[in-house]
C-alpha positions as CSV (number, residue, x, y, z in Angstrom):
1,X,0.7,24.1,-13.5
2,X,-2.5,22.4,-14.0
3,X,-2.4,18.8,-15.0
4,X,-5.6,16.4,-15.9
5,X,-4.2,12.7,-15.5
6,X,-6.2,10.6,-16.9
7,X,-5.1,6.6,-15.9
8,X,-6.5,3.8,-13.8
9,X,-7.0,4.9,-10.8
10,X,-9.9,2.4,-9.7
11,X,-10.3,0.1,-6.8
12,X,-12.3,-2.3,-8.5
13,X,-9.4,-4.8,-9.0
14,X,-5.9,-5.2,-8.2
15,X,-6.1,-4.7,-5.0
16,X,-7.2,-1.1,-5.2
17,X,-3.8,-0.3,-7.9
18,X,-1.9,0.4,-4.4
19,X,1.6,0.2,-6.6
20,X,0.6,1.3,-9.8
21,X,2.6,3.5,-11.8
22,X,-0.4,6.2,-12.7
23,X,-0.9,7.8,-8.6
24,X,2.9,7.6,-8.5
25,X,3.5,10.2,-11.4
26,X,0.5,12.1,-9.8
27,X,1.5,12.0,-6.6
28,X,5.4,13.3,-7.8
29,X,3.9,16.0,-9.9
30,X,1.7,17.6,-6.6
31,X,4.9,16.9,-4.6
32,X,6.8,19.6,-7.5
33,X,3.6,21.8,-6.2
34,X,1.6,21.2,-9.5
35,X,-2.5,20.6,-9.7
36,X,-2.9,17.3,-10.7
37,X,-6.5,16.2,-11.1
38,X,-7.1,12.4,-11.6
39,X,-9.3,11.0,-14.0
40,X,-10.2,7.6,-14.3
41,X,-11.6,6.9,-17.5
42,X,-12.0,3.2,-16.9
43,X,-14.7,3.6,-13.8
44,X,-16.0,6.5,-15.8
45,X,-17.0,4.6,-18.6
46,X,-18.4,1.2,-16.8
47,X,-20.4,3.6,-14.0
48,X,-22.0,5.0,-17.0
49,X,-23.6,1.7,-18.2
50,X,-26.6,-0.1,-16.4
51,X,-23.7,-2.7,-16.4
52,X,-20.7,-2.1,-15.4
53,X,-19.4,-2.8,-19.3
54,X,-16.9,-0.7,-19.7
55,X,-16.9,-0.6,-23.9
56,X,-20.4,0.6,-23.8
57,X,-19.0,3.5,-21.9
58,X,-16.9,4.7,-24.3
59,X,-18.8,7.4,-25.5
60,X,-19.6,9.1,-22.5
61,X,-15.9,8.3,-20.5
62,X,-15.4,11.0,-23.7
63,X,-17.8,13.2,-23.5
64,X,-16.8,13.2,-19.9
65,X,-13.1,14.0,-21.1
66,X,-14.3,17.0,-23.2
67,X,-16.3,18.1,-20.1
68,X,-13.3,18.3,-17.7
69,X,-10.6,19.3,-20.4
70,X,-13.2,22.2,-20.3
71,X,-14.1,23.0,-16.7
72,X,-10.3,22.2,-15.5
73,X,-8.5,24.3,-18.2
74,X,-5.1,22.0,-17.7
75,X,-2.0,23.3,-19.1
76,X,-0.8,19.3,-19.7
77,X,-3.4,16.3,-20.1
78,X,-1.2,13.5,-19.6
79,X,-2.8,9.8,-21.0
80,X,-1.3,6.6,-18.7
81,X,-2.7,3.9,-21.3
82,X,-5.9,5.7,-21.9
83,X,-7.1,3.3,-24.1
84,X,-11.2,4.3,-23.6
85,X,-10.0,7.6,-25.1
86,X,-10.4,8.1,-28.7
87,X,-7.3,9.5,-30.9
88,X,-10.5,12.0,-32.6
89,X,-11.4,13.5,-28.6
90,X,-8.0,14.4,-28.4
91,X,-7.9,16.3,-31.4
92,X,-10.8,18.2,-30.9
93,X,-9.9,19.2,-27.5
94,X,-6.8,21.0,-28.8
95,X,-8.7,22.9,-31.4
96,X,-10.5,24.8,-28.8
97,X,-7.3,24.3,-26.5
98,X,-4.5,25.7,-28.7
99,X,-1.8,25.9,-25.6
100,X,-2.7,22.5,-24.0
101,X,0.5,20.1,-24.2
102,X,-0.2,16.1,-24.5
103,X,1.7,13.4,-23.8
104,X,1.1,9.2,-23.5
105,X,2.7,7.2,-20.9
106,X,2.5,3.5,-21.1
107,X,4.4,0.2,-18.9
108,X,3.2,-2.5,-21.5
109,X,6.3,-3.9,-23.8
110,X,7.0,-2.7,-27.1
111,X,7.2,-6.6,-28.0
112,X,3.5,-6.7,-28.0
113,X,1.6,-6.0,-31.3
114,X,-1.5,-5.0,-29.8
115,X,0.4,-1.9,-27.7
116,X,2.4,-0.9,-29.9
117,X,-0.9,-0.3,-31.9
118,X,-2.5,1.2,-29.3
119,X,0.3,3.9,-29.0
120,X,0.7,4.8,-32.9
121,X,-3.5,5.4,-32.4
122,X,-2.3,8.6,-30.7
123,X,0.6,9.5,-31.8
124,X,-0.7,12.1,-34.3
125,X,-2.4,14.2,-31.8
126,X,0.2,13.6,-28.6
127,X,3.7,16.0,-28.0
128,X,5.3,13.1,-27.2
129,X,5.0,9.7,-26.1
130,X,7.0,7.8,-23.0
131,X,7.5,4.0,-22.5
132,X,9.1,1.3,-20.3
133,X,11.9,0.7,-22.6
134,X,14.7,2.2,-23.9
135,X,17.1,2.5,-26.8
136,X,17.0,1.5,-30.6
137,X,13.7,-0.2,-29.8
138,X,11.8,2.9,-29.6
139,X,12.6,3.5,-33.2
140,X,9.6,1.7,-33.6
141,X,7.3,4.1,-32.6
142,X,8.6,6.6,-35.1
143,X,9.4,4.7,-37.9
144,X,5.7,4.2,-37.3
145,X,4.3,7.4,-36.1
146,X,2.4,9.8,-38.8
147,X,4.6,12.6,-36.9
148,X,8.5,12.6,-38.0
149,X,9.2,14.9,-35.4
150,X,7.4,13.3,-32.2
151,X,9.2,12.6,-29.3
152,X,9.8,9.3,-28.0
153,X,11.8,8.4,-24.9
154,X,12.3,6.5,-22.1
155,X,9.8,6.4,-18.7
156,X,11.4,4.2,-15.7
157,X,9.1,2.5,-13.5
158,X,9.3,4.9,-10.3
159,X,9.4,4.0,-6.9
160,X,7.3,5.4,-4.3
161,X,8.4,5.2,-0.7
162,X,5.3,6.0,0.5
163,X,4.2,3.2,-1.4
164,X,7.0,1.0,-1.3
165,X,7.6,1.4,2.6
166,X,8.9,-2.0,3.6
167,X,12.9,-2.3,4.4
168,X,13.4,-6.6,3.9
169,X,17.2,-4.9,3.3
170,X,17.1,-4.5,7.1
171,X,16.3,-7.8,7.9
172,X,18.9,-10.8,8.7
173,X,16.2,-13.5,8.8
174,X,13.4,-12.7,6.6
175,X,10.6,-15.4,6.1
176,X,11.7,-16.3,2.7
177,X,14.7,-16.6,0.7
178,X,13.2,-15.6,-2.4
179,X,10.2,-13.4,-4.0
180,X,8.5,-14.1,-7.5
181,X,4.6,-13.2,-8.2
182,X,3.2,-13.9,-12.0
183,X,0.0,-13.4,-12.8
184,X,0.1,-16.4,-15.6
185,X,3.2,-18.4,-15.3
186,X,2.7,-20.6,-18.6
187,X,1.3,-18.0,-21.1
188,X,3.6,-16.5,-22.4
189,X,6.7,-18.0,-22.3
190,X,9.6,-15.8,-20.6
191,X,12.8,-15.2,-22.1
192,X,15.8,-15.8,-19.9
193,X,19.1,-16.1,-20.6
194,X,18.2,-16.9,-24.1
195,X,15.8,-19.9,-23.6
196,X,12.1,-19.6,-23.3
197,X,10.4,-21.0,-20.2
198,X,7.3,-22.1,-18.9
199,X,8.3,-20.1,-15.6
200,X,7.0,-23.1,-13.3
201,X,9.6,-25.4,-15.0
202,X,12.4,-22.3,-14.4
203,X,11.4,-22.3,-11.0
204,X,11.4,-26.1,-10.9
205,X,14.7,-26.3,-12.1
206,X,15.9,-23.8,-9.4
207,X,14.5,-25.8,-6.6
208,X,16.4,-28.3,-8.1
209,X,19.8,-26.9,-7.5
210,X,18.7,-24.8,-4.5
211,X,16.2,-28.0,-2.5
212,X,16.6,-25.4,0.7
213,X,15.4,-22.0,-0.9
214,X,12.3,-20.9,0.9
215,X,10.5,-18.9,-1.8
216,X,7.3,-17.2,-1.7
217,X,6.0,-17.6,-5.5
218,X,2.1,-15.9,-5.7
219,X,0.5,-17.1,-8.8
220,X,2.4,-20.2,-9.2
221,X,2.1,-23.8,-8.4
222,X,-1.5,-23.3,-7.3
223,X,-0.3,-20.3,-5.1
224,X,-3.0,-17.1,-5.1
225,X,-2.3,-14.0,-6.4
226,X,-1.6,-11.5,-3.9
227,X,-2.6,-7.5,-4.7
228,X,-2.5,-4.4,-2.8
229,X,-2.1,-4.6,1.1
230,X,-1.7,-8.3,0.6
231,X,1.1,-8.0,-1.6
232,X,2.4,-5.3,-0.2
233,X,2.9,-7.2,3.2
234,X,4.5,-10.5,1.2
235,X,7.3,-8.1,-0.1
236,X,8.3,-7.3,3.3
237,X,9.0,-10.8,4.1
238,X,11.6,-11.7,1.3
239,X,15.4,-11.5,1.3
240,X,15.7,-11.2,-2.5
241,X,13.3,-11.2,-5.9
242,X,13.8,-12.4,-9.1
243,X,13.2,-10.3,-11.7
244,X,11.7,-12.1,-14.6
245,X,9.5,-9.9,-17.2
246,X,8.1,-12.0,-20.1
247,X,11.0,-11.1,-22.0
248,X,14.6,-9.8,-20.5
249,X,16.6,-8.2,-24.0
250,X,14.9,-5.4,-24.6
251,X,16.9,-2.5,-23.2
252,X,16.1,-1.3,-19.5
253,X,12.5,-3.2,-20.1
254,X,11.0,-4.3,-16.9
255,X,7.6,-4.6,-15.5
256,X,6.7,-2.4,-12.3
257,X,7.6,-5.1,-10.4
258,X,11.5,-4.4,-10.2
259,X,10.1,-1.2,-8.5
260,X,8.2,-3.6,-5.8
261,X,10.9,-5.6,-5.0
262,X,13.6,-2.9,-4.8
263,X,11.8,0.1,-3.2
264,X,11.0,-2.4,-0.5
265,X,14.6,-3.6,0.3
266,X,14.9,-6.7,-1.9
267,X,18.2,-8.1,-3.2
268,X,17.5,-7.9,-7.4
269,X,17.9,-10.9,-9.0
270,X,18.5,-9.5,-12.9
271,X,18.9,-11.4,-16.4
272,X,22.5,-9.4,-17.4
273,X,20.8,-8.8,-20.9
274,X,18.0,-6.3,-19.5
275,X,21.2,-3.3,-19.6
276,X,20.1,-2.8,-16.2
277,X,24.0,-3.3,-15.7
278,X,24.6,-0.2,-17.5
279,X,22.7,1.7,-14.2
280,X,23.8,-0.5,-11.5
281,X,27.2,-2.2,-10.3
282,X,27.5,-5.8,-9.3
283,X,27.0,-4.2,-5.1
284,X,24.0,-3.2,-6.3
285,X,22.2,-6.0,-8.1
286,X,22.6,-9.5,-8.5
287,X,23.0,-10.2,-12.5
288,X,22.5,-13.5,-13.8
289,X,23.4,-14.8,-17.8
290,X,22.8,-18.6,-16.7
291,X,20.9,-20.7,-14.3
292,X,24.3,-21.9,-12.8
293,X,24.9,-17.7,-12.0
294,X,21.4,-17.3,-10.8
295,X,21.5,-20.5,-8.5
296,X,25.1,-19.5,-7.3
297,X,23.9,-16.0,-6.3
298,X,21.2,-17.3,-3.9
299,X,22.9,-19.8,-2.4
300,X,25.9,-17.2,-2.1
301,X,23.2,-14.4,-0.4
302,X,21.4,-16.7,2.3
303,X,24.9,-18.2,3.2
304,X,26.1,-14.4,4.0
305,X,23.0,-12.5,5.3
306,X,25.1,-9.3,6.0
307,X,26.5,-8.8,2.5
308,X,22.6,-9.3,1.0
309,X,21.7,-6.7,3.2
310,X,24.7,-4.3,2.3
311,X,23.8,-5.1,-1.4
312,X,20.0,-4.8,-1.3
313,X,20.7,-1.7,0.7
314,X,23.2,-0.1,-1.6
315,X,20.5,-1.5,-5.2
316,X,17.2,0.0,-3.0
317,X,19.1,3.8,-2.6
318,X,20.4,3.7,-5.9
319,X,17.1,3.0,-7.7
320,X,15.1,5.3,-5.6
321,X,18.2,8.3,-6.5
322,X,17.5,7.4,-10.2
323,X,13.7,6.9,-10.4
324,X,12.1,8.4,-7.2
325,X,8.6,9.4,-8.1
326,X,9.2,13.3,-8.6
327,X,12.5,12.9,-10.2
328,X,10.6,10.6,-13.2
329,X,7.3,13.5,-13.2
330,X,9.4,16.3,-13.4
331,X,11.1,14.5,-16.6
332,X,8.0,14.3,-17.8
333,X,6.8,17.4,-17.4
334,X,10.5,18.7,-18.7
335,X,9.1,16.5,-22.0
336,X,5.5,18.0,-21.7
337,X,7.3,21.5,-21.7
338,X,10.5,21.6,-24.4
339,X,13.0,21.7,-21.2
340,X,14.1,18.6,-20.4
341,X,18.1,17.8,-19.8
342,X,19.1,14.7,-20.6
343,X,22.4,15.7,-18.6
344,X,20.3,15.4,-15.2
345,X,19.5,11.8,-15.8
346,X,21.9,8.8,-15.8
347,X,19.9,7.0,-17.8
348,X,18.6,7.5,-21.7
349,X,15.8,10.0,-22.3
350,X,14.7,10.9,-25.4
351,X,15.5,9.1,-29.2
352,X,16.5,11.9,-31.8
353,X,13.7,12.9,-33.5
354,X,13.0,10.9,-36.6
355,X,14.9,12.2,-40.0
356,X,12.3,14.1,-42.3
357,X,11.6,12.6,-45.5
């Protein structure tokens, strides 16, 4: 087939979106032997302002979109939070595009007001729509959604191990203990264990217990933010990560960075109410319901280097057998395409559709 991704695949920022989840799909679908062609409406719309100012772009980053929809004639235009691209594009492109199939993609939380409006935008002229969490929470979406019959399901953060090529799971006597990068550790507040933090104080309170830990924390306590090869390098040189999103009870919700961590061979650090314990075994991540459990785990991993190795091991080659990169874009296309099985996946795909009226 012939796909037209449209995502963020700059190299303006982030250092050059080396782990993002939009060139992983891509790079899964062309590994099926599909035509992907990568669009990136964000630099499309700044390069075509004197500026760089990318909401004075927005009309031509469409335009642009009607253009290629045009000269590519894709069988799928996938949207990885296309959010230059108005709902009214969309629909005109499949008037004159009758066979074209649509979907949305999208890593934010469903928590957040502001995505969740983002998503319902498109939802009247989409097939179906994918996000980072699972179960009754997607209800949401089409309780919401002008379409009762829309599909709504589940998209795992992939790993890539072309892209994370590290193997920490290897290592007896990596550099640090412990790995943990936040881009803005006291807004918001993350939910663990059922207590919100400012994640410097949760960190704080670890060193506490754990005075020994050597922890590599980018973006906290003054630390920089590490991106791209930068980042990429740091994950090689940490025995475990903690995986801390900004909130951890929304079913099989994570941020990308449980992909990082993992794909590269680090020991998972989990909050138990994630579900990720529905997935994995306790030999294959570390799950945590209390500080005294987290603390306990660490100190229980750097005192035994061999069985953090066998268990970071055993978590890195189950994720990558769930949610390798062309496992998670052939589900997609299986969506795009009215044959996906949920029997070929151990974890949950699509919600019912929702009841008609």
């Amino acid at each position: 087939m012939r796909i037209l991704h449209v995502g963020n695949f700059g190299s303006r920022a982030k250092g050059a979106y080396l782990h993002s989840v939009a060139p992983k799909l891509s790079r899964g679908m062309v590994r099926l032997g599909h035509h992907v062609i990568d669009f990136s409406d964000r630099d499309i719309a700044r390069a075509a302002t004197p500026f760089g100012a990318r909401k004075l772009g927005i009309g031509a980053v469409n335009r642009a979109l009607t253009d290629a929809v045009r000269d590519s004639g894709p069988d799928l235009l996938l949207l990885g939070h296309a959010d230059t691209i108005r709902a009214a594009t969309i629909a005109a492109i499949r008037v004159t595009n009758p066979r074209l199939r649509v979907v949305q993609w999208n890593v934010d939380p469903l928590f957040e007001p502001d995505n969740v409006a983002r998503l319902l935008s498109k939802t009247p002229v989409v097939d179906a729509t994918l996000v980072s969490t699972a179960g009754a929470a997607l209800r949401l979406l089409q309780t919401s959604s002008a379409r009762p019959g829309m599909r709504v399901g589940f998209l795992p953060n992939p790993v890539d191990f072309s892209v994370e090529s590290s193997n920490a799971h290897e290592n007896p006597n990596p550099a640090h203990d412990l790995f943990y990068a936040c881009g803005h550790p006291n807004r918001p507040r993350r939910a663990l264990f059922g207590t919100e933090w400012d994640i410097e104080d949760f960190f704080r309170t670890l060193r506490a217990r754990l005075p020994n830990m050597r922890a590599l924390l980018p973006g906290l306590f003054g630390a920089p933010h590490l991106a791209g090869a930068p980042y990429q390098a740091a994950l090689a040189t940490c025995a475990m990560g903690v995986n801390a999103s900004r909130r951890n009870d929304q079913f099989l919700y994570s941020s990308d960075r449980l992909a990082h961590m993992i794909g590269n061979g680090q020991a998972i650090l989990i909050d138990r109410a994630t579900g990720y314990d529905a997935l994995f075994s306790d030999s294959e991540m570390l799950f945590f319901s209390s500080m005294d459990d987290l603390a306990g785990h660490i100190k229980r991993m750097i005192a035994d280097p061999a069985a953090r190795m066998a268990l970071a091991s055993a978590g890195r080659a189950r994720y990558h057998a769930l949610f390798n990169e062309t496992l998670v874009a052939g589900y997609v296309l299986g969506v795009a395409f009215g044959t996906h099985d949920a029997a070929r996946y151990a974890w949950p795909t699509l919600l019912a559709p929702k009841p008609l009226a």
